[in-house]
Residue, then its C-alpha position, 0 to 999 in steps of 0.5 A: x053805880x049811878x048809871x047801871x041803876x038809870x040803866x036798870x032801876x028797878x032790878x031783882x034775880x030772874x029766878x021765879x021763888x016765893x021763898x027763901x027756900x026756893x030761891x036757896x033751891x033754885x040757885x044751886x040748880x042755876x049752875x051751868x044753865x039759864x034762870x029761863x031753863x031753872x024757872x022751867x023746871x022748878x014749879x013741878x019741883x016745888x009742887x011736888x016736894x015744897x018743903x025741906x022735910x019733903x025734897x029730904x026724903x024725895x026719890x033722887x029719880x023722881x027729882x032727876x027727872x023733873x030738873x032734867x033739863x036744867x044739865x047736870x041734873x045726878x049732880x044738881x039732884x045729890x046737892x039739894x037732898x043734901x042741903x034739904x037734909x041739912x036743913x031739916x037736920x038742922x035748921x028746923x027747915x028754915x034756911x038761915x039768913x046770915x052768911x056763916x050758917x048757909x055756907x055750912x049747908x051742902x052745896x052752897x058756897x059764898x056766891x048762892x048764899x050772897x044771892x039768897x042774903x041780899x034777895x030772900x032777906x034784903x041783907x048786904x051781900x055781893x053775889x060774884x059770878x062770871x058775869x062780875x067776875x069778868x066786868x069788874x076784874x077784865x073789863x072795868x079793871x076795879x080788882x086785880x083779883x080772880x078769886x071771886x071771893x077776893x073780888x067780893x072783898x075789893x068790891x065791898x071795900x069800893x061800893x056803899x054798903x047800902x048798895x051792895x045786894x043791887x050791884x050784882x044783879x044790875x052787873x050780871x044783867x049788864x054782863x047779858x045786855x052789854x058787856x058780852x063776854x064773847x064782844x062787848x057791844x062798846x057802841x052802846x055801853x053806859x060806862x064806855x067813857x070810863x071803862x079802861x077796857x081796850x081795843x074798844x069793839x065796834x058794830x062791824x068788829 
């Protein structure tokens, strides 16, 4: 932990929000394509429709053609109508700030609503994706388990409390400097002195 934050001490989500909304929004489009590609499309989305009583009754053409680009955009488009509905209905458009209630909400699961807690609302929170998923678990071995939910629990039983909603944005943006799914770069990784991960890959591999 020490040294992924000398790395990347002042750290945030790349995601351009200026709301919980937003942010809540703008993760669930996240799925299956860059944070370049979402901060892309969603001025226009949130110009357009900038609340939840506004994308609730959005026309899902009109939305499909601004977050397009973003791939799978039918399904992306049904899932944040649904969760704008759901929270008009009932959260009188304001998004929940505690795990319990936003995992009620169409379309989020533990790792958007971890994502929303710990940077809408600076509540503890570990967000896992591939990019945890597969440095904790394949590559620094600190869990067993492949389910990112149980992941999230080997994790917080590991780190402080205090540092939970840093350690999964200073992981995932290791996971795209470093510790590259596809070749690792060891040659100039942080933790290569304590991570098991083997054979360790060099810059002629």
């Amino acid at each position: 932990m020490n040294r992924l934050e000398a790395r990347y001490p002042e750290i945030r989500t790349a995601l351009n929000y200026e709301n919980p909304f937003q942010l809540l929004v703008s993760t669930v489009i996240s799925a299956q394509t860059t944070d370049e590609n979402v901060n892309r499309a969603t001025p226009e989305l949130f110009a357009r429709w900038p609340t939840p009583d506004d994308l609730a009754t959005a026309n899902p053409e009109e939305v499909e053609k601004v977050i397009f680009s973003t791939g799978f955009y039918r399904q992306k488009t049904r899932s944040i109508i649904a969760l704008a509905q759901d929270l008009t209905e009932r959260f009188e458009g304001e998004v929940p700030d505690s795990m319990a209630e936003l995992v009620t909400l169409k379309g989020v699961g533990r790792k958007t609503a971890s994502v929303v807690l710990a940077e809408a609302f600076g509540k503890p929170a570990i967000a896992v994706d591939t990019h945890v998923r597969r440095i904790t678990n394949r590559r620094l071995q600190l869990t067993k388990e492949d389910d990112p939910a149980k992941i999230e629990q080997d994790l917080k039983a590991l780190v402080p409390r205090q540092e939970w909603r840093h350690l999964s944005m200073r992981i995932i943006q290791f996971g795209r400097d470093v510790c590259e799914a596809r070749k690792p770069r060891c040659w100039e990784c942080d933790l290569t002195g304590l991570c098991p991960y083997l054979p360790k890959s060099l810059p002629t591999d």
